[in-house]
OpenMM code with the backbone's topology and positions (N, CA, C; nanometers):
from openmm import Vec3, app, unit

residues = "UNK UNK UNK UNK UNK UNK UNK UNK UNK UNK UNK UNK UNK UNK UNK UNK UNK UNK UNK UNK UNK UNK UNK UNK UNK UNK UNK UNK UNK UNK UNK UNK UNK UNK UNK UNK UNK UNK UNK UNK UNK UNK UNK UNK UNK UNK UNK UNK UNK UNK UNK UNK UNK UNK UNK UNK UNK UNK UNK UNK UNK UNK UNK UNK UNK UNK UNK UNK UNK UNK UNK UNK UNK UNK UNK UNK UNK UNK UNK UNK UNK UNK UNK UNK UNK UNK UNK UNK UNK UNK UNK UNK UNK UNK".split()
positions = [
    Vec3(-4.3005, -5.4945, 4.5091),
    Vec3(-4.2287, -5.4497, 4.6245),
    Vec3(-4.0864, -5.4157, 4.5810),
    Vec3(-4.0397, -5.3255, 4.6361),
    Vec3(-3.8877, -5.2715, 4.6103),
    Vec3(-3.8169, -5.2785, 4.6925),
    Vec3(-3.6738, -5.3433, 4.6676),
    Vec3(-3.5632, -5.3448, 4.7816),
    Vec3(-3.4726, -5.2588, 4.7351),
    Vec3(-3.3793, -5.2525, 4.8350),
    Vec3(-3.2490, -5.1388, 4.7899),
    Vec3(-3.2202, -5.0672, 4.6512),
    Vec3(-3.2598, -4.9789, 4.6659),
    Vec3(-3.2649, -4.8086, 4.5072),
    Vec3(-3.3494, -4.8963, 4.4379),
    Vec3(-3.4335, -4.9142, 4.4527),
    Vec3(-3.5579, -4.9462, 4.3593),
    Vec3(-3.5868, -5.1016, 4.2699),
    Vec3(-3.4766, -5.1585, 4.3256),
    Vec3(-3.4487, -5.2685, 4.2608),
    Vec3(-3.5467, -5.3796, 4.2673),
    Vec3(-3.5992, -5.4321, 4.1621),
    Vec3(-3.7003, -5.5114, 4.2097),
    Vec3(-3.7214, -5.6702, 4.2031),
    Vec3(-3.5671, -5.7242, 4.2595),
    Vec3(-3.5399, -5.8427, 4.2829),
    Vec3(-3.5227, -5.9531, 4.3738),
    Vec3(-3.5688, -6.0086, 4.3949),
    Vec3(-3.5738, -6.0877, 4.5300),
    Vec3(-3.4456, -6.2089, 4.5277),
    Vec3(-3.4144, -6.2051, 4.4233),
    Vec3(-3.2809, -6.2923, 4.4152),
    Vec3(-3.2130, -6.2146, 4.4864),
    Vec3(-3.1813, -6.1023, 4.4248),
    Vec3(-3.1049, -5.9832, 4.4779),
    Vec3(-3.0542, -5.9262, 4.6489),
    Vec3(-3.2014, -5.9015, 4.6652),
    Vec3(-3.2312, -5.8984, 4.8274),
    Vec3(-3.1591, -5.9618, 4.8971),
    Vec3(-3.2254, -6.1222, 4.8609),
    Vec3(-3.1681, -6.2500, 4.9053),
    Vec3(-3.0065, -6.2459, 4.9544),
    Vec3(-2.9398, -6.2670, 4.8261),
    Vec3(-2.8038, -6.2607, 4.8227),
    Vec3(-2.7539, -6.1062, 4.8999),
    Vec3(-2.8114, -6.0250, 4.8863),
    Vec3(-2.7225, -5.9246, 5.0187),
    Vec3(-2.7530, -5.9210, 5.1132),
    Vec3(-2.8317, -5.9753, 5.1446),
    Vec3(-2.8959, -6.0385, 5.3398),
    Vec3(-2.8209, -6.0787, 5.3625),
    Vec3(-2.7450, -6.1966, 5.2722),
    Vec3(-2.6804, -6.2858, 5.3230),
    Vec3(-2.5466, -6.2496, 5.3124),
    Vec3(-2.4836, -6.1821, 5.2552),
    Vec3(-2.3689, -6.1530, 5.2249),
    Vec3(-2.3457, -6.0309, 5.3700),
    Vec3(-2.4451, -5.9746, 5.3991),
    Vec3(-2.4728, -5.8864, 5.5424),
    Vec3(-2.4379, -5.9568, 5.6400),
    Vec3(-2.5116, -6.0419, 5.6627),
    Vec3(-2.5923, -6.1075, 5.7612),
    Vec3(-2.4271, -6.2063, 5.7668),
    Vec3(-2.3591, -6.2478, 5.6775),
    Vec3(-2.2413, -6.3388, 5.7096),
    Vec3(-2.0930, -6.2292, 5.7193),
    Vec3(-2.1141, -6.0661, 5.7046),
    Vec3(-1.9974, -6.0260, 5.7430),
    Vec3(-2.0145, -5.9498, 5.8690),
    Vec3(-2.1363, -5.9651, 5.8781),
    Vec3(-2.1721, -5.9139, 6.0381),
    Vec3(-2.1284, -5.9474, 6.1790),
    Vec3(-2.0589, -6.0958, 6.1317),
    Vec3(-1.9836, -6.1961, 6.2307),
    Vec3(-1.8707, -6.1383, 6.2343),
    Vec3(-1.7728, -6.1619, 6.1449),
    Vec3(-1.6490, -6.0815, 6.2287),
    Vec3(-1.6571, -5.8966, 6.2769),
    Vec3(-1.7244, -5.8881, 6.2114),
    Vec3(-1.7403, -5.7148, 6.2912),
    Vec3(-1.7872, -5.7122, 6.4281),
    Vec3(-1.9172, -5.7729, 6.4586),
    Vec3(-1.9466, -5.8310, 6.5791),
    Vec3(-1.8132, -5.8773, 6.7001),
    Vec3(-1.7525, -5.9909, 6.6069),
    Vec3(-1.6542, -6.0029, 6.7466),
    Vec3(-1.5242, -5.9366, 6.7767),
    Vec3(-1.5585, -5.8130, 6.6730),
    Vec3(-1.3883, -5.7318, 6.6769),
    Vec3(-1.4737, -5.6236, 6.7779),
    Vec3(-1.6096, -5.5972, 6.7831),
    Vec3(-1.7067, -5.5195, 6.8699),
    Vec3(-1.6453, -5.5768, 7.0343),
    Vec3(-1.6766, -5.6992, 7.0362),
    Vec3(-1.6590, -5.7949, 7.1343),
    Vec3(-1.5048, -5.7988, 7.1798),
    Vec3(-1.4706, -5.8027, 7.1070),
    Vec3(-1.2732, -5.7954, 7.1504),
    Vec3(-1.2590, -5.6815, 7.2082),
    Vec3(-1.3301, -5.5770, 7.1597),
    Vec3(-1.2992, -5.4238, 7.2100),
    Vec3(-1.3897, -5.3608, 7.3422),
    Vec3(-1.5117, -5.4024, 7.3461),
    Vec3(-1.5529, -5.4250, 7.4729),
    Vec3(-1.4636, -5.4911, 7.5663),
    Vec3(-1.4582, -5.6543, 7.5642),
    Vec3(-1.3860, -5.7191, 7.6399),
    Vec3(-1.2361, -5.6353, 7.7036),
    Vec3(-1.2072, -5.5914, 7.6241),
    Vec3(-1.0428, -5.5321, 7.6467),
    Vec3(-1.0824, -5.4090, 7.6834),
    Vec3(-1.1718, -5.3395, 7.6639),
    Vec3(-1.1691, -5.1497, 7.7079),
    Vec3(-1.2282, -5.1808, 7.8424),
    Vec3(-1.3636, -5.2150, 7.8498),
    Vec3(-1.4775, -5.2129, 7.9379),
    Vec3(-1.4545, -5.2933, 8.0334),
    Vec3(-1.4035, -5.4550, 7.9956),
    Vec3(-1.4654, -5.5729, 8.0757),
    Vec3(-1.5890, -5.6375, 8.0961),
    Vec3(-1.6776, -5.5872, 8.0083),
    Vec3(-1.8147, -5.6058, 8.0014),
    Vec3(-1.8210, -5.7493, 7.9083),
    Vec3(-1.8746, -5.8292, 8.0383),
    Vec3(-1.8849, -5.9615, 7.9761),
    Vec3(-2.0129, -5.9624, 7.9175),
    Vec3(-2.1350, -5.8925, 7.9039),
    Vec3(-2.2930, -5.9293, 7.8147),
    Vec3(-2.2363, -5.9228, 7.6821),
    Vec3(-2.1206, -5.8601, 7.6686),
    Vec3(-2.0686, -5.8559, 7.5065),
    Vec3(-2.0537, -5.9867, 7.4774),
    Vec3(-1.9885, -6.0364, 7.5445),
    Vec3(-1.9695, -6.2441, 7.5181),
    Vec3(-2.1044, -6.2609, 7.4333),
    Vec3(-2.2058, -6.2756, 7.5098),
    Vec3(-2.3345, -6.3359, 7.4873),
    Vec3(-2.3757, -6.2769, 7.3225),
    Vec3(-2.4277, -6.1121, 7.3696),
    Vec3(-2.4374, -6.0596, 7.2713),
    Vec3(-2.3774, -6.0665, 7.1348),
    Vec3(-2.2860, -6.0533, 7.1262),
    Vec3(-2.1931, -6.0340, 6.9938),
    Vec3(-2.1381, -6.1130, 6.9065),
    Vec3(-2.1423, -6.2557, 7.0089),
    Vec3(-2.0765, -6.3783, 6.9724),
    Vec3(-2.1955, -6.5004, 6.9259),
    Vec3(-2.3305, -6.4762, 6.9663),
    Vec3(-2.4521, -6.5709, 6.9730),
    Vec3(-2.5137, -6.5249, 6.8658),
    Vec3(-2.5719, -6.3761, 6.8706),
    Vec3(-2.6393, -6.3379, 6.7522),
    Vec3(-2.5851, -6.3036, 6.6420),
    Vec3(-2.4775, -6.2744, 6.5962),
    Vec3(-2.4609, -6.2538, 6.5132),
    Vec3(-2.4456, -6.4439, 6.3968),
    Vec3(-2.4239, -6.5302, 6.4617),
    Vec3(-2.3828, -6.6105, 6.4110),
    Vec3(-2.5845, -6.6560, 6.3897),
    Vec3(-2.6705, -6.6326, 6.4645),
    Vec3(-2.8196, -6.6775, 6.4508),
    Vec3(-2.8341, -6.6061, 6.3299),
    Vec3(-2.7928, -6.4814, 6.3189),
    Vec3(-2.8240, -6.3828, 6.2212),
    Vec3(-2.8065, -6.4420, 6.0509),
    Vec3(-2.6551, -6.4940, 6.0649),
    Vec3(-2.5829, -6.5425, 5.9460),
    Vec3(-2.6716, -6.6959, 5.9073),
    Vec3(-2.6888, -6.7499, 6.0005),
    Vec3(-2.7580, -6.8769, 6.0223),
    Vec3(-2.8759, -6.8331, 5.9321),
    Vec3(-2.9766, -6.7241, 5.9864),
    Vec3(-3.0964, -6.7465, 5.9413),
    Vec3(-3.0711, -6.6705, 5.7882),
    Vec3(-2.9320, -6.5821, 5.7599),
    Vec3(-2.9653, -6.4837, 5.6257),
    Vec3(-2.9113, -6.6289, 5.5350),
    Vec3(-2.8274, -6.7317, 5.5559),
    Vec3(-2.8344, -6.8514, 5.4902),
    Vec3(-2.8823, -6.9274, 5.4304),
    Vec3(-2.9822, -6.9603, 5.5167),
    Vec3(-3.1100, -7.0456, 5.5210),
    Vec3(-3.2348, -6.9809, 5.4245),
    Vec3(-3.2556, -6.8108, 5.4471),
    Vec3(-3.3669, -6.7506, 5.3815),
    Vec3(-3.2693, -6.7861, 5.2293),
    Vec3(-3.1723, -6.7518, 5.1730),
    Vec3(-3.1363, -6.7455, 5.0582),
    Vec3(-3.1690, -6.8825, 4.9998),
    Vec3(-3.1241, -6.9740, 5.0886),
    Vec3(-3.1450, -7.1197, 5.0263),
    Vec3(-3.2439, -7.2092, 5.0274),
    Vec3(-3.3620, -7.1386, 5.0911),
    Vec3(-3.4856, -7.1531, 5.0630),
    Vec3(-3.6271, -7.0853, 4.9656),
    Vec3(-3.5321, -6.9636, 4.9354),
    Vec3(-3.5769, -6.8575, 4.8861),
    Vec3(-3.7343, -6.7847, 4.9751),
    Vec3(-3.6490, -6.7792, 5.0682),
    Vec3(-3.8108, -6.7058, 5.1706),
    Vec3(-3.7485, -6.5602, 5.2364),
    Vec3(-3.8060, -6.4547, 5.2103),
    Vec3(-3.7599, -6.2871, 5.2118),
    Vec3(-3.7732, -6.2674, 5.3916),
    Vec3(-3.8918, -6.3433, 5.4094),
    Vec3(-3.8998, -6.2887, 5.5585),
    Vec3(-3.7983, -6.3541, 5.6522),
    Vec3(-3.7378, -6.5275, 5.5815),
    Vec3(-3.6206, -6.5657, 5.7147),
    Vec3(-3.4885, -6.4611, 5.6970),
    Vec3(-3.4796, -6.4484, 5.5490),
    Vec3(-3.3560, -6.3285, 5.5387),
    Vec3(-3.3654, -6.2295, 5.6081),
    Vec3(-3.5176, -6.1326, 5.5846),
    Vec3(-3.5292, -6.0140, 5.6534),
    Vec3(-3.5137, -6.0608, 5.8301),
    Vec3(-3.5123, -6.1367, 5.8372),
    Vec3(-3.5237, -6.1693, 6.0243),
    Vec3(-3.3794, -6.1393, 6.0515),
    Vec3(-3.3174, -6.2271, 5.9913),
    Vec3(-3.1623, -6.2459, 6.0002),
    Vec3(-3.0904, -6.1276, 5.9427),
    Vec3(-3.1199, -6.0174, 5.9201),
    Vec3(-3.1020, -5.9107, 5.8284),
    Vec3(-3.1285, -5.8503, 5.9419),
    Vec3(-3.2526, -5.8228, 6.0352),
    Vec3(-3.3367, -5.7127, 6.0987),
    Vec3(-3.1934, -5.7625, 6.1936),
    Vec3(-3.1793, -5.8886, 6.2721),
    Vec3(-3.1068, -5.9245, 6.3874),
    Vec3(-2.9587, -5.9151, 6.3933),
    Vec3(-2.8887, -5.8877, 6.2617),
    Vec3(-2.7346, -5.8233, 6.2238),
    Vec3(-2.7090, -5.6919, 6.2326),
    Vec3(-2.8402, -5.5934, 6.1990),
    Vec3(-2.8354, -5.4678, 6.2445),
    Vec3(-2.8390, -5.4795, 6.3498),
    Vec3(-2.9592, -5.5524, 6.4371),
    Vec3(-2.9627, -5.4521, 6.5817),
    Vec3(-2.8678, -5.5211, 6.7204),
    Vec3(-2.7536, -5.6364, 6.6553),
    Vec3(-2.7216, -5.6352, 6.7682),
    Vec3(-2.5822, -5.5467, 6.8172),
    Vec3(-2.5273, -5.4915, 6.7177),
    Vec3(-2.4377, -5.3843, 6.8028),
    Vec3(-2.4881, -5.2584, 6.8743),
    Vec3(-2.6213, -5.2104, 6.8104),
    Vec3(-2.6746, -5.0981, 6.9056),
    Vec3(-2.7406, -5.1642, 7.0406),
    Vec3(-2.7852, -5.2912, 7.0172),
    Vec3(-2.8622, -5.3442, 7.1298),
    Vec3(-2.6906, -5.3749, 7.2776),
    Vec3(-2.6254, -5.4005, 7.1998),
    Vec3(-2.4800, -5.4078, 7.3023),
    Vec3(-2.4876, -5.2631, 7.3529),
    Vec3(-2.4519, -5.2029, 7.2652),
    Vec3(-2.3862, -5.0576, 7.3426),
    Vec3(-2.5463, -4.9949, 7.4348),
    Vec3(-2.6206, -5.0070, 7.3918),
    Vec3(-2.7304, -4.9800, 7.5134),
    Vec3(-2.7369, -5.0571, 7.6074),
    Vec3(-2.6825, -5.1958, 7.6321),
    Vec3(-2.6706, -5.2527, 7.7392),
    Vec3(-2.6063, -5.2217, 7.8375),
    Vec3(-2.5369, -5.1934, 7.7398),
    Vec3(-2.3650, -5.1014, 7.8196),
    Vec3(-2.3681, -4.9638, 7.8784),
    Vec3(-2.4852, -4.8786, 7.8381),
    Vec3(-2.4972, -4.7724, 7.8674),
    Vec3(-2.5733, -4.8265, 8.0029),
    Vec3(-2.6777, -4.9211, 7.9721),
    Vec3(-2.7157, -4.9167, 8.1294),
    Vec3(-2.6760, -4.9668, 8.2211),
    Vec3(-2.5867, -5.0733, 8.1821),
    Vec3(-2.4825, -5.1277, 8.2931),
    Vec3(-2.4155, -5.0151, 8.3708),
    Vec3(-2.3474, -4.9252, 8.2851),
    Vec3(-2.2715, -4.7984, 8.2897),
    Vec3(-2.3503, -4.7160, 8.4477),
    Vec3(-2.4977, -4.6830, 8.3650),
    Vec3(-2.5992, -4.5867, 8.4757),
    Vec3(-2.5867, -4.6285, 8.5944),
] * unit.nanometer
topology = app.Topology()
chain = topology.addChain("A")
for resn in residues:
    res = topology.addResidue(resn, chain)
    for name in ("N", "CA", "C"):
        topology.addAtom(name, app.Element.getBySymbol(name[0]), res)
């Protein structure tokens, strides 16, 4: 199996899940600061401030257990929670 440009390391993987998955937190709540202050949209609280830290939690845990799928969870859940905000927001918006 191959992760990022062909690389075929699972140490590898590992360690940038997690290195993702733990800078995903402050981006998240500078997301959250800027909602809060533009919008007023409090689901950003929940959103931005809960998952991202589950995210870091689980890309942690996969590294220090060495298991690909808790990383990839915590990996899949650092991507999708700023698009999952701003679609909230769009339908709050509608």
């Amino acid at each position: 199996m191959s992760f990022f440009n062909g690389v075929e390391d699972l140490e590898l993987f590992l360690s940038r899940s997690r290195a993702f998955t733990v800078a995903s937190v402050p981006a998240c709540v500078a997301v959250m600061i800027f909602f809060l202050s533009e919008e007023g949209w409090r689901f950003s609280l929940l959103l931005c401030c809960i998952l991202p830290v589950i995210a870091a939690y689980l890309g942690i845990r996969g590294k220090r257990e060495i298991r690909g799928g808790l990383a990839a969870a915590g990996l899949a859940l650092a991507v999708a929670t700023v698009p999952l905000a701003l679609f909230l927001s769009l339908l709050e918006g509608a």
